[in-house]
Every structure is written in structure tokens, then in C-alpha cells.
C-alpha positions as CSV (number, residue, x, y, z in Angstrom):
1,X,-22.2,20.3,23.2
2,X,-22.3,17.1,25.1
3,X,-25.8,15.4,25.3
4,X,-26.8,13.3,28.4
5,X,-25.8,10.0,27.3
6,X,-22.7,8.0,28.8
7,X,-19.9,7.9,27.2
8,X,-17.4,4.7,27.5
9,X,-13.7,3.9,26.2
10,X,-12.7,1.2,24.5
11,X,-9.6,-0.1,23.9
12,X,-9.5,-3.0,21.3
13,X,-6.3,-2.8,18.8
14,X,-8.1,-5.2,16.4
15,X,-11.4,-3.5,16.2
16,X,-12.9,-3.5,13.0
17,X,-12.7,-2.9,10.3
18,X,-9.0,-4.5,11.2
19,X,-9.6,-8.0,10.3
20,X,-9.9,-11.3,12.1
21,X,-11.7,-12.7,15.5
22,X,-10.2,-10.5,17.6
23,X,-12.5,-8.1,16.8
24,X,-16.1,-10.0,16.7
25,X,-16.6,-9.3,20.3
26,X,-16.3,-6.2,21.1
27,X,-17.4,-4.3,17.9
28,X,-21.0,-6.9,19.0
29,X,-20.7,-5.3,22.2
30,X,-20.1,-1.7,21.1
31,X,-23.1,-2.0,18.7
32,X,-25.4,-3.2,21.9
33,X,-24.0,-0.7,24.1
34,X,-25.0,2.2,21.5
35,X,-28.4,0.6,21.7
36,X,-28.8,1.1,25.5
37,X,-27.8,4.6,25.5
38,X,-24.0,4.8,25.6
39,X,-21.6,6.6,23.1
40,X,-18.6,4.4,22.6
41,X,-15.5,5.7,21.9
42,X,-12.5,3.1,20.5
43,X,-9.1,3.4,20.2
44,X,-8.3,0.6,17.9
45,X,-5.4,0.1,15.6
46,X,-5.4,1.1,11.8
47,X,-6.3,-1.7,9.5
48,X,-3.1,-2.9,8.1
49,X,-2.8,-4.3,4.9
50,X,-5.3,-7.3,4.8
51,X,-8.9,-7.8,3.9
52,X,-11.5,-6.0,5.9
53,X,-13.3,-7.7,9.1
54,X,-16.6,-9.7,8.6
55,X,-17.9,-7.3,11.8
56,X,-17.1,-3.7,9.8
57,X,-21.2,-3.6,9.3
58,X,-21.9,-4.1,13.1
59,X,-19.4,-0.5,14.1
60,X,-21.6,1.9,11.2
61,X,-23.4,4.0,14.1
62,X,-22.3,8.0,14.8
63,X,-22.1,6.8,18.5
64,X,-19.4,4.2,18.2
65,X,-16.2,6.4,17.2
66,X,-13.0,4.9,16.0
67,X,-9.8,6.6,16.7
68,X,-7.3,5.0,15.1
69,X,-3.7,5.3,16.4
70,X,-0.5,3.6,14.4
71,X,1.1,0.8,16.5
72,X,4.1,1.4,15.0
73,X,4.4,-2.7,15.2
74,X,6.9,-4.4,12.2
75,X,4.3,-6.2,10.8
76,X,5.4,-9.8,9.2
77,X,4.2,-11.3,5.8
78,X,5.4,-14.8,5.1
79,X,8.7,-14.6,2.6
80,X,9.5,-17.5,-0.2
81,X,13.1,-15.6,-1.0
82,X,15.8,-15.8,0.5
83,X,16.2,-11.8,0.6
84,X,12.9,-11.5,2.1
85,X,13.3,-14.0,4.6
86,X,16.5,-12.4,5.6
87,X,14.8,-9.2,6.3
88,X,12.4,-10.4,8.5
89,X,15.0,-12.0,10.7
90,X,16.7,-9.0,11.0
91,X,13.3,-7.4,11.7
92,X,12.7,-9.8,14.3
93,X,15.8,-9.4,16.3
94,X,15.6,-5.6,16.0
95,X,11.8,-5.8,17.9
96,X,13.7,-8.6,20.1
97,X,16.7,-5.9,21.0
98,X,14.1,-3.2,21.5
99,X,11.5,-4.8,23.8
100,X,12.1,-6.9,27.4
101,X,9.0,-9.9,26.8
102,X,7.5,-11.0,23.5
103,X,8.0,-9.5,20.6
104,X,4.7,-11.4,19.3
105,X,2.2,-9.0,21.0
106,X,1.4,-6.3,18.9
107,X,1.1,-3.7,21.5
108,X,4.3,-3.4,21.8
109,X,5.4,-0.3,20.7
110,X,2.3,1.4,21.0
111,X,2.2,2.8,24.2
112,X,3.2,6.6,23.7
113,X,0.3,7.3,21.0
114,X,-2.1,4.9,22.5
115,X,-2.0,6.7,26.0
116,X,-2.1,10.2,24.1
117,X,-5.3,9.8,22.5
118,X,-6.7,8.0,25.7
119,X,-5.8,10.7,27.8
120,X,-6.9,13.6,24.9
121,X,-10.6,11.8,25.0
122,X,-10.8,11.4,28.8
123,X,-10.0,15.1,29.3
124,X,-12.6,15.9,26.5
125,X,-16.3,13.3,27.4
126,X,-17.6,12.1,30.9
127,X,-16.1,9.0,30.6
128,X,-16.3,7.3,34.0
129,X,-14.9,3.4,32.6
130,X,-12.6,2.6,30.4
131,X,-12.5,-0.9,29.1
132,X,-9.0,-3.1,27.5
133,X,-9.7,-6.3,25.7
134,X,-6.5,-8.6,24.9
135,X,-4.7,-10.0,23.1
136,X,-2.9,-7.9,22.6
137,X,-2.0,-7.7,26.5
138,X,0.9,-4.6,26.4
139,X,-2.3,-1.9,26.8
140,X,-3.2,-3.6,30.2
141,X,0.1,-2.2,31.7
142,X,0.1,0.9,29.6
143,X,-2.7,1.7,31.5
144,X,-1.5,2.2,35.2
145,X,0.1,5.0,34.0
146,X,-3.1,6.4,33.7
147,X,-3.4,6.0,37.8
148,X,-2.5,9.5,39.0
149,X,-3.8,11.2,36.5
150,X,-7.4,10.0,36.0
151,X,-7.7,8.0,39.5
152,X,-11.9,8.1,40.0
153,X,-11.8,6.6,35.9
154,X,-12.4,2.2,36.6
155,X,-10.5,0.0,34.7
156,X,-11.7,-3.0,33.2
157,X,-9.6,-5.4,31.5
158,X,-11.0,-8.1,29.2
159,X,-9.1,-11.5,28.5
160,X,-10.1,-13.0,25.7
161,X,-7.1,-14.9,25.5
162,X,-5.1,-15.8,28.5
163,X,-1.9,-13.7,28.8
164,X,1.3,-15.6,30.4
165,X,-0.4,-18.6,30.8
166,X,-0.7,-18.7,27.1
167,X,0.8,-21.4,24.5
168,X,1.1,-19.3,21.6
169,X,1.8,-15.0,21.4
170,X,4.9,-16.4,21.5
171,X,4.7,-17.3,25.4
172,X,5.5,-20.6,25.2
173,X,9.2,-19.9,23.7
174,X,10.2,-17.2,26.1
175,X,13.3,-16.9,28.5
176,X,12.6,-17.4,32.3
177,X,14.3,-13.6,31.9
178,X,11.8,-12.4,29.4
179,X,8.6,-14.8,30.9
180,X,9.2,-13.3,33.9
181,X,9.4,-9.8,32.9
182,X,5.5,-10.5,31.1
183,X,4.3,-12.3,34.4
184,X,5.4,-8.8,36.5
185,X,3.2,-6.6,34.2
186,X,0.7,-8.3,34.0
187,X,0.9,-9.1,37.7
188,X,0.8,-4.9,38.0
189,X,-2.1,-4.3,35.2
190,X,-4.3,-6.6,37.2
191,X,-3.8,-4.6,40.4
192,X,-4.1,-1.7,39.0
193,X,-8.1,-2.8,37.5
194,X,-11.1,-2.5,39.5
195,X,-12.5,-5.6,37.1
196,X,-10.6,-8.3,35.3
197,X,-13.5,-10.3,32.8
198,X,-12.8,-13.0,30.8
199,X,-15.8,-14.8,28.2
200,X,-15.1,-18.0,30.5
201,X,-13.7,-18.7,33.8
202,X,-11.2,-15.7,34.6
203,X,-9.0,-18.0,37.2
204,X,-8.2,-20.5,34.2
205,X,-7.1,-17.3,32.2
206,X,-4.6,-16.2,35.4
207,X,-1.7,-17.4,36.7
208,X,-1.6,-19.3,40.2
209,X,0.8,-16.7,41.6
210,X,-1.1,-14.1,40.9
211,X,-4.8,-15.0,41.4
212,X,-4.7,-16.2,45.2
213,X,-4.3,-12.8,45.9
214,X,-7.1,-11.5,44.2
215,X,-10.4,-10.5,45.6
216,X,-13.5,-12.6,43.5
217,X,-15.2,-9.7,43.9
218,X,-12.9,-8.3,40.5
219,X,-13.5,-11.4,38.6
220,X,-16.2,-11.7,36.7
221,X,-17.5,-14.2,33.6
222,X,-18.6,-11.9,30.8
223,X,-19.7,-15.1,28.2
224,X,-19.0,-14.7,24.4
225,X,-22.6,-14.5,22.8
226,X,-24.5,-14.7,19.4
227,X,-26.1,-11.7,17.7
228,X,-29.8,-11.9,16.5
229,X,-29.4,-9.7,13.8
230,X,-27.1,-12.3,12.5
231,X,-29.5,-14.5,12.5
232,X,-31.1,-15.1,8.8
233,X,-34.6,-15.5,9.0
234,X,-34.7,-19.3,8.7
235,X,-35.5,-22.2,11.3
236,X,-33.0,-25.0,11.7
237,X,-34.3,-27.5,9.0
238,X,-33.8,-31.0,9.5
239,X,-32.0,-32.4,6.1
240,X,-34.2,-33.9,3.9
241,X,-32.0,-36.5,2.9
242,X,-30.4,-39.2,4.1
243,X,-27.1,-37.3,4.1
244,X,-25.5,-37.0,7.6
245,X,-23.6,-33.4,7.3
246,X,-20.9,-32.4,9.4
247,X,-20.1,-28.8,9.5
248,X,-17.3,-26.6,11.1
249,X,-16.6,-22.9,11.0
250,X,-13.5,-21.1,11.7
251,X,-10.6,-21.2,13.0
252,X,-7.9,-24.6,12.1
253,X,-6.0,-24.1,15.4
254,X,-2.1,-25.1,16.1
255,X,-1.4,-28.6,17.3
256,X,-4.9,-30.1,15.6
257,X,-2.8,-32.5,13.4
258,X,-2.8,-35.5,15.9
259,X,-6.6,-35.2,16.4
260,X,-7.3,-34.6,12.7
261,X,-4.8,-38.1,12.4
262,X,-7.1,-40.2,14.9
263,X,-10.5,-39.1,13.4
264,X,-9.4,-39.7,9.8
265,X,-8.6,-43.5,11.0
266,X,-11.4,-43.8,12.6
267,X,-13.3,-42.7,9.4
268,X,-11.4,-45.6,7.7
269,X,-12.4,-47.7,10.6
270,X,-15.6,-46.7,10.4
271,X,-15.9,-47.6,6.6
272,X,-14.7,-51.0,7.8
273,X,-16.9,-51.8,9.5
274,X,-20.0,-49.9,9.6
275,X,-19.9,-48.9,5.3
276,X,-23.5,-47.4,5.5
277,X,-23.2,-45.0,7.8
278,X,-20.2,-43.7,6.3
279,X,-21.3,-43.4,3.0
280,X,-23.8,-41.0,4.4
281,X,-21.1,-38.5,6.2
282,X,-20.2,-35.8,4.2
283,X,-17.9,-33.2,6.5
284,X,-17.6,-29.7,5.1
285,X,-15.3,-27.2,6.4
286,X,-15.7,-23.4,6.0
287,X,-12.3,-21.9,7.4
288,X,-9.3,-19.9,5.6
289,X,-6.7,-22.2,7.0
290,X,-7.8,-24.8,4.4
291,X,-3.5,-25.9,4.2
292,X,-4.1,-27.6,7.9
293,X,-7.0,-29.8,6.9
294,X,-5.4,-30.8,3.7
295,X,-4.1,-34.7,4.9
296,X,-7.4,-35.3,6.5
297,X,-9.3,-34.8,3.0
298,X,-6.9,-36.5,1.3
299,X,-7.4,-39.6,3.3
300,X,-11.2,-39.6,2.5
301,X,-11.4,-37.0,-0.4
302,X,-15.2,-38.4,-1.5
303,X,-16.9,-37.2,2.1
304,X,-14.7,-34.0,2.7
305,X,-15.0,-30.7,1.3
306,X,-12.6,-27.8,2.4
307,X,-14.1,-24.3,1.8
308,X,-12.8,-21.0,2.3
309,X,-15.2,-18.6,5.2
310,X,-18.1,-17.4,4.1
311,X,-20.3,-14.3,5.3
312,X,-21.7,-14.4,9.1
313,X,-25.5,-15.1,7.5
314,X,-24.5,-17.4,4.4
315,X,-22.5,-19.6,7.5
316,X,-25.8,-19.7,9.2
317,X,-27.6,-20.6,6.4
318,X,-25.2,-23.5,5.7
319,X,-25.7,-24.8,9.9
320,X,-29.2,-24.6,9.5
321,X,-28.8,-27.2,6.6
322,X,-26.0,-29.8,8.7
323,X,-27.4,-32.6,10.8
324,X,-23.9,-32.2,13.4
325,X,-21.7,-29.2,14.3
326,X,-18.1,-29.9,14.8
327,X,-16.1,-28.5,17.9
328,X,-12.4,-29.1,18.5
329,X,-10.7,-29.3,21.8
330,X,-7.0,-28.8,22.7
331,X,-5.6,-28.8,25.8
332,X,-5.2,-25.0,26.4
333,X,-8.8,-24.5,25.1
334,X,-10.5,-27.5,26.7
335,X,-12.6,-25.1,28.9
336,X,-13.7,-22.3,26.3
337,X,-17.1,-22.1,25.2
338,X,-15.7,-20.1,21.6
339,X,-17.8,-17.9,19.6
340,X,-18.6,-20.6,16.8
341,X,-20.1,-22.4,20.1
342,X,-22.5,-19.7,20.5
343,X,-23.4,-19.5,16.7
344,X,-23.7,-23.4,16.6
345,X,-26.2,-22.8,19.6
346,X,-28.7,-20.6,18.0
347,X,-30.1,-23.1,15.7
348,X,-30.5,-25.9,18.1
349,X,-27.7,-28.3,16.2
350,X,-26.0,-31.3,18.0
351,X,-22.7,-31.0,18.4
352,X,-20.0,-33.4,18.1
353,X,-16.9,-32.1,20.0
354,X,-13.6,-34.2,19.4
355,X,-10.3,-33.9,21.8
356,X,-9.4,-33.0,25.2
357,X,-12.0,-32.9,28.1
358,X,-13.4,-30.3,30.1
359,X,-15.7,-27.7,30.7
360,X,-17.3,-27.3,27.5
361,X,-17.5,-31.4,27.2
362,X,-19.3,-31.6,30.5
363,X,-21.4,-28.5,29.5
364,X,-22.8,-30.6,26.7
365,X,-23.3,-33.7,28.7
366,X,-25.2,-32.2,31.5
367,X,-27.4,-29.5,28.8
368,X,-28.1,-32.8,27.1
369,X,-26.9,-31.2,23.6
370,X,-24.1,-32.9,21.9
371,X,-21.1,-35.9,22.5
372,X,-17.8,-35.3,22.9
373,X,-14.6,-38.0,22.1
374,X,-11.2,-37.7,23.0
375,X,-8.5,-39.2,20.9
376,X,-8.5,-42.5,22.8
377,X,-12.0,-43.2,22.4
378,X,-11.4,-42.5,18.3
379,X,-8.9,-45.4,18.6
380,X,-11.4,-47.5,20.9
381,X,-13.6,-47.2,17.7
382,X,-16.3,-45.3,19.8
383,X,-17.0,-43.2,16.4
384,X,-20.2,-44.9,15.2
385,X,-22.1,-45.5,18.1
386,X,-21.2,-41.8,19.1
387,X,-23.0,-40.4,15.7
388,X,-25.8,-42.7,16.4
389,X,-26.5,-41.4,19.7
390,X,-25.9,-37.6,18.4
391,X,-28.8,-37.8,15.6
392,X,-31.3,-39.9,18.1
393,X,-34.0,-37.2,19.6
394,X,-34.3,-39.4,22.7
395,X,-30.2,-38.9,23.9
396,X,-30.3,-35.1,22.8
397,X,-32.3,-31.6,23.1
398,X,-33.1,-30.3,20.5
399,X,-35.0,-27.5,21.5
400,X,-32.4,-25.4,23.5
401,X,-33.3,-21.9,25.7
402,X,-30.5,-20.2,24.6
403,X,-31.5,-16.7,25.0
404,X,-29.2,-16.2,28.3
405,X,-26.3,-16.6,25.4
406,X,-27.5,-13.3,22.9
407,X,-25.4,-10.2,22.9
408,X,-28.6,-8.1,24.3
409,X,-28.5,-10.4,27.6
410,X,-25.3,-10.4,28.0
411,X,-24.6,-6.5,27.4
412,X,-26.8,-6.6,30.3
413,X,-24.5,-8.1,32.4
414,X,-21.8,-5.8,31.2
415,X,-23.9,-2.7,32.2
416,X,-24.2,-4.1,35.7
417,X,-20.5,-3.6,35.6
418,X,-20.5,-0.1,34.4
419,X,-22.4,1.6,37.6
């Protein structure tokens, strides 16, 4: 028997307890959403074979119900012989003979058992709204076919990622035949929602061609946001050394090498000129892509320590103890406020963001809460002066209101959305 609360579907291949960031969001959301009086169902993907997600504790509630449903994608491990690199080449150019875009979205092959169970659950709860989050981008198109079928059921699609405007999901690479194959779908999955969301500005996420003939009334920014149970119960401490601790969490992303180049010469500049200060750096990173930040430590192996990821509250425990948060900025992420922003937030931390300029930059300068450098001003030796400014309590806030930023705010918003 059905009870009286509102059910929702969810649509989120990597949803936990399948690893990785992909999942964070919307398992956070799910758990909020339970706790406002909705029963969420997911159809998610099956945890392949990896470890489990740091989230799996957030989705243990009887009204947040996983389906999982086989995505039937050729899943890729890295090969050292030659057989084994041989068969995934062939693998690769069988999913390259058998699909018309990338073959780097996993979605690919998952439309026929993916729109079965979606259809089996919406012919079984009230569910008025059904909500996709991509990457993967493939179950945004799958879903028009849900049209005449279900046509009073909204759509909502989330991008956490931007699809055809994207450098990597193997975008970048593609043939104008194949590109322009992606851009048509996704061209048809966003006419076919009633609301495209996107944790920062949607248009950036878009392509030209297709937003100027979208309504603004179907874009909306749904922020990415920190969790208070993930909180441990500490305050930011102020290090009671003389020790100036630079941390970063996460993700390594592709294409950080020339950045991670001009900071570790500034460092040496630094010691040049200004020994003191850097003798009291120490930069720990907690990520699992430790191979990308192995030249920087090696250039200054006494003030850089590479660690794997640790647990959500051990991480927070280790920010609460840093005098600096670190941020990195590349072109195509210049203007996304990313979830480590949001945990850095919560404990009222400067940050230091270094590379390319944009929104998040100027969201720091004008909140008065961190610096940011680009690559020019590491080589216009800008690096000391910079960390100076950073720890002085006269340049930056350090008591922040971020409570707009918590997942029980924000799932707010996302209700507002669900009427």
C-alpha cells in the first residue's frame, strides 16, 4: 500500500555505492530529500569492480531505493602487456563500430534496460518528476522516448559536467560526423526537459547554438553544497605553530602539469629570496592521483607531502588544522565553484586559488575570502606577497555566512522545482 509521501526518480548511473565524485551529489541530495518527505527511487548502475564510494553511508534509508540496471558498457582497466593492450583496442573499436558519438560516455549501451525499469517504476508510484544527472549524458536523450508515454511526468536534467562543450568524455577528439551527432541529442534532450540545472551557471554548461533558443525560465542554478552531518564536531583552529599549511583535497585534474611547473619555480624563487617564509610552507596533498603531483614534490621534496584521500570527516579534520586551502583553475573549469569549494568553506579557511580567472576568482575577491594567481603572476614572482596578504585578518574574512551553501538550503531550492 502506497503511503502519502511523494515519490521522485532519480536517474544517476554512478550513484553510490559505485565509486567516485560523480556520485557525492546526488546520493547528499537523495538523503535531504528523504528528510523532507519524499521517497526516492534510483536507477543507478551496478558497482563495477572498484572500491566502494566515500557517500555509501549517506543512501542507508528504506526511502532511497536503488535499482540497479547493468550498462552493459566494456569497462577498461589499464593493460602493461602487450596481449592486454591488444584487447582493449579491439574493445575500443568494437564500442566505436557499434555507437554514432563517443564511446567514452558510459551510457551508452544502456538505454533498453535503463528505460525498462524507468517505465516499470513510473507505472507502479505517483511519481510526478523524474530527475537525470550527467555525465554520463546518453540517459538525457534516452528519455524523450519517454514523451508519449508518460507526457504530464517533468523532466529535469542535471549537468554536472557540461556535455558537447566538454574537453574530456572524449569530446574533444571527436569527428565533426560524430560531434555533431552528440550536439543533435543533446540539442533534442534539452527540448524535451521542462528544467535543465547545472551546480553553476547553466549557459556556460550549453552550447551557443542551442541556448539562444531557450526560455531562462528552464535554467536554473542548483549550487553544489556541503553536508553538516559531515561536519566533525570541531571549530577551525588556528595552527599553533609557526607552520604555514597548505592543503588540497581531491581530484589532480588533466592538463595541471604547466601550473604545477610555474608554482614549483616560484617555490624556488621564493626560497631565493624570501628563505623564511618558505621554510614555514609545508603543502600536503590528500588525492588518489598522487603519479600527477609526483615532479612537483620532487622539486621541493622537504615541504611537500603526497597522501592518498582520506575519509569525508578525517579530510575535515585535517582543513580545520591548515592555515590555506588550495583551489586549482583550468580553463574549462575557471567558473565552477567544485565541491571541495564548498567543504573548504565550512571552516572559514582562506583559500589560495592558482590558474586561470573567472568566476570563482572574482567570487573570492568580492566575498573577501581568499587570492587567486594565474600562471603569469607565479612568474612575476607575486607568490610571497600573495601568502602574506592571505594569512593577514585585515585583507580576508574570516568569519563567513555560509549557510546559503548546506545541502538542507539548497534541497530547498530543489523542492521549489519539484511543484
Amino acid at each position: 500500500m502506497l503511503n502519502n509521501k511523494k515519490h521522485l526518480l532519480l536517474i544517476c548511473h554512478s550513484f553510490p555505492p559505485y565509486a567516485g565524485i560523480g556520485g557525492r551529489r546526488w546520493a547528499k541530495f537523495a538523503k535531504y530529500l528523504v528528510r523532507k518527505g519524499y521517497v526516492v527511487h534510483v536507477v543507478c548502475a551496478p558497482n563495477p569492480d572498484q572500491p566502494e564510494s566515500l557517500w555509501t553511508s549517506d543512501i542507508q534509508h528504506p526511502d532511497i531505493i536503488r535499482y540497479p540496471v547493468a550498462d552493459r558498457y566494456i569497462h577498461l582497466k589499464p593493460q602493461k602487456s602487450i596481449l592486454g593492450k591488444i584487447k582493449n583496442r579491439l574493445a575500443r573499436y568494437m564500442m566505436y563500430l557499434l555507437t554514432r558519438g563517443t564511446i567514452y560516455d558510459l551510457g551508452i549501451f544502456w538505454k533498453t534496460p535503463m528505460l525498462i525499469q524507468v517505465k516499470k517504476l513510473l507505472n507502479t508510484y505517483p511519481i510526478s518528476h523524474i530527475i537525470a544527472t550527467g555525465a554520463p549524458f546518453k540517459p538525457f536523450y534516452y528519455l524523450t522516448a519517454l514523451r508519449s508515454d508518460f507526457p504530464e511526468v517533468k523532466i529535469l536534467l542535471d549537468y554536472r559536467d557540461p556535455w558537447t562543450n566538454a574537453i574530456n568524455y572524449g569530446m574533444s577528439s571527436l569527428s565533426r560526423g560524430r560531434l555533431q551527432y552528440e550536439l543533435d541529442i543533446e540539442k533534442k534532450a534539452i527540448q524535451n526537459a521542462d528544467v535543465i540545472m547545472s551546480p553553476t551557471d547553466p549557459f556556460i554548461q550549453i552550447p551557443e547554438a542551442i541556448k539562444s533558443a531557450l526560455p531562462k525560465t528552464k535554467i536554473v542554478e542548483l549550487p553544489h553544497a556541503y553536508d553538516q552531518d559531515d561536519l566533525p564536531a570541531i571549530q577551525a583552529q588556528a595552527p599553533q605553530d609557526n607552520i604555514i599549511r597548505i592543503i588540497y583535497t581531491g581530484t589532480l585534474y588533466e592538463g595541471l602539469k604547466p601550473l604545477l611547473t610555474a608554482w614549483a619555480d616560484a617555490l624556488l624563487n621564493l626560497q631565493q629570496q624570501d628563505s623564511q617564509l618558505y621554510e614555514r610552507i609545508r603543502i600536503d596533498f590528500y588525492t588518489n592521483e598522487t603519479k600527477t603531483g609526483l615532479d612537483f614534490k620532487e622539486k621541493h621534496p622537504e615541504i611537500i607531502s603526497l597522501n592518498k584521500t582520506v575519509p569525508v570527516k578525517e579530510m575535515y579534520q585535517k582543513i580545520s588544522e591548515a592555515s590555506i586551502c588550495l583551489l586549482f583553475s583550468l580553463p574549462h573549469i575557471r567558473h565552477y565553484k567544485t565541491t571541495k569549494f564548498f567543504e573548504y568553506l565550512t571552516l572559514s579557511k582562506p583559500f589560495l586559488l592558482l590558474g586561470d580567472k573567472g568566476n570563482v576568482s572574482q567570487f573570492l575577491d568580492d566575498e573577501k575570502i581568499g587570492q587567486s594567481l594565474d600562471i603569469q603572476d607565479l612568474q612575476n614572482g607575486l607568490l610571497n606577497s600573495t601568502i602574506y596578504t592571505i594569512l593577514d585578518p585585515r585583507h580576508i574574512q574570516t568569519k563567513y555566512d555560509h549557510s546559503r551553501f548546506s545541502f538542507d538550503y539548497v534541497t530547498d531550492q530543489l523542492i521549489t522545482l519539484l511543484t
